[in-house]
N, C-alpha and C positions, 0 to 999 in steps of 0.2 A: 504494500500500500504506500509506505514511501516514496515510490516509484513514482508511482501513478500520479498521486494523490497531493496538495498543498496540506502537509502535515504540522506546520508550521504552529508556534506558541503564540504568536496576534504580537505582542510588547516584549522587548527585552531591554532589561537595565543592564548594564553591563558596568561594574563597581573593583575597586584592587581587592587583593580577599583579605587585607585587615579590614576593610570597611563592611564586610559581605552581614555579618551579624546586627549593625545598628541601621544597615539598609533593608533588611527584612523585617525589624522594628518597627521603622518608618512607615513603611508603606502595611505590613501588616496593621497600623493605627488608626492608616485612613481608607480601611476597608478591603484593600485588595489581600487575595491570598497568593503569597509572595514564593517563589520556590526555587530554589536553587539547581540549574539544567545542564549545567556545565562550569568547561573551566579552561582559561587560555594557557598553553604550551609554547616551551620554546624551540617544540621538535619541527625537523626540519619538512617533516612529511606536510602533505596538502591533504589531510584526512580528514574526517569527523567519524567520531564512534559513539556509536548510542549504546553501551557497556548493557543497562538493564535490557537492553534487545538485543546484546547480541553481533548488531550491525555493526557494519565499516563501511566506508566510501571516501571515493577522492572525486575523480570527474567525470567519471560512470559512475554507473548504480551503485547504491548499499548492496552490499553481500554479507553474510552471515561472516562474523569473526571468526578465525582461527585459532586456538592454542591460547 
């Protein structure tokens, strides 16, 4: 369905991770439920992994992770 599909989260805040705990504070106060989806790397790879799924991808399709 990744494929296919605009799977997409709608809003992303994107914060350093000392601030990651007082910026889900914040927005958890004014209603939104705030959740943590990720995380930036310094690897050199053009990936995205969805770890709870499983997935990987670069500039083709997600494919199931290996190992």
């Amino acid at each position: 369905m990744f494929s296919v599909f605009n799977m997409g989260v709608g809003f992303c805040v994107v914060v350093a991770e000392k601030d990651a705990a007082r910026s889900l504070e914040v927005l958890g106060a004014h209603g939104v439920d705030p959740r943590v989806i990720g995380r930036a790397t310094a690897e050199h790879k053009k990936e995205v992994r969805l770890a709870q799924l499983g997935l990987i991808g670069g500039k083709e399709r997600l494919r199931p992770e290996r190992g």
